[in-house]
Every structure is written in structure tokens, then in C-alpha cells.
C-alpha positions in Angstrom: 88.7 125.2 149.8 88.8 129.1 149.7 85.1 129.4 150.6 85.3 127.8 153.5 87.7 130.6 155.2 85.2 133.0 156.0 87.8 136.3 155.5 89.7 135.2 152.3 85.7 133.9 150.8 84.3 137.6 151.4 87.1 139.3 149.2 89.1 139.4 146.1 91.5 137.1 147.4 89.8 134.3 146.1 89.2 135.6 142.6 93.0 136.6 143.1 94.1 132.8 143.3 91.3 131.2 140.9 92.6 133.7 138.7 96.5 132.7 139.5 96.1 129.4 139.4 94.3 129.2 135.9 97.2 131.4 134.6 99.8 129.0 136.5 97.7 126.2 134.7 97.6 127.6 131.2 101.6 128.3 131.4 102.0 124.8 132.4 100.4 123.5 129.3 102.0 125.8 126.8 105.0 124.3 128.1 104.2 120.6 128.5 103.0 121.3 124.6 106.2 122.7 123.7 108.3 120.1 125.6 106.0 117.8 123.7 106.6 119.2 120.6 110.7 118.8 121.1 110.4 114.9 121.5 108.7 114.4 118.9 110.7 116.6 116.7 113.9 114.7 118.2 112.5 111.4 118.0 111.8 111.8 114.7 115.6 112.7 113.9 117.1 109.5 115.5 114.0 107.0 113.6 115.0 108.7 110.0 117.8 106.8 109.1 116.1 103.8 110.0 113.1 104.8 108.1 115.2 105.4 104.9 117.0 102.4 105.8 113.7 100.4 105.5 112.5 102.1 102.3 115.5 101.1 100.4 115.4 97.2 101.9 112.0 97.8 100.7 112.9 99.0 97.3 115.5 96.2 96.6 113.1 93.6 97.3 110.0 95.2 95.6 111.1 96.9 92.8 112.8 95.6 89.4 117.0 96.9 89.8 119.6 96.0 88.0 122.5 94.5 89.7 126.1 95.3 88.4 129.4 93.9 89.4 132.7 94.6 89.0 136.0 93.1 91.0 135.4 94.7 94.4 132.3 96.2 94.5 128.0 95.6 93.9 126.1 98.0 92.2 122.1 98.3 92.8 120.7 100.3 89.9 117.2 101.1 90.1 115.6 99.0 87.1 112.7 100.2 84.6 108.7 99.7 86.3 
């Protein structure tokens, strides 16, 4: 597009705004990386407890426990493997 404008294609204006816009470009993906980085980082704080959740369903039905009762409560204890 520069080269075509015959006064800005004969200078150092158009190294100037090659040179601008890689810059503008280059801040512009440090920060889309960083945004990036933040979702992912806060994502991963709201999918933990469901995670853990999911590990000790798991665990229950996977693993030998021991299962103790009293008058108001059940107690899961994990069992020998």
C-alpha cells in the first residue's frame, strides 16, 4: 500500500510504519498470550473442585474402603490395596 504513494515509498516513512506496525503486532501478541494465560489459569480454579470431586467418586467406586457407621453419620475409610 505504501509503495504505491510515490513521496512516502522514496523515504523512511515507510520503514517508519513497517517498523511500527510489527512492534504494534508483537505488543499485541504478548498480550493476547498473557490474557490467554489468565483464562486458563482461572478456568482451571473454577474446574478443581470438580476435578477432586470426580477423583474421590472415583476412589469410592475403584478402590477397596471401609465403610463405618454410627447413629448419624457414614464414614468412608480408605481400605488396604
Amino acid at each position: 500500500m505504501v509503495s504505491k504513494i510515490p513521496l512516502i515509498s522514496k523515504g523512511g516513512v515507510d520503514q517508519f510504519l513497517i517498523e511500527s506496525s510489527e512492534k504494534i503486532n508483537n505488543f499485541n501478541n504478548k498480550r493476547n498470550d498473557k490474557s490467554v494465560q489468565r483464562l486458563v489459569t482461572n478456568a482451571m480454579k473454577g474446574v478443581n473442585p470438580f476435578v477432586e470431586t470426580l477423583n474421590k467418586i472415583s476412589k469410592i467406586y475403584n478402590e477397596p474402603i471401609e465403610v463405618l457407621i454410627d447413629n448419624k453419620n457414614l464414614y468412608l475409610i480408605e481400605g488396604k490395596k
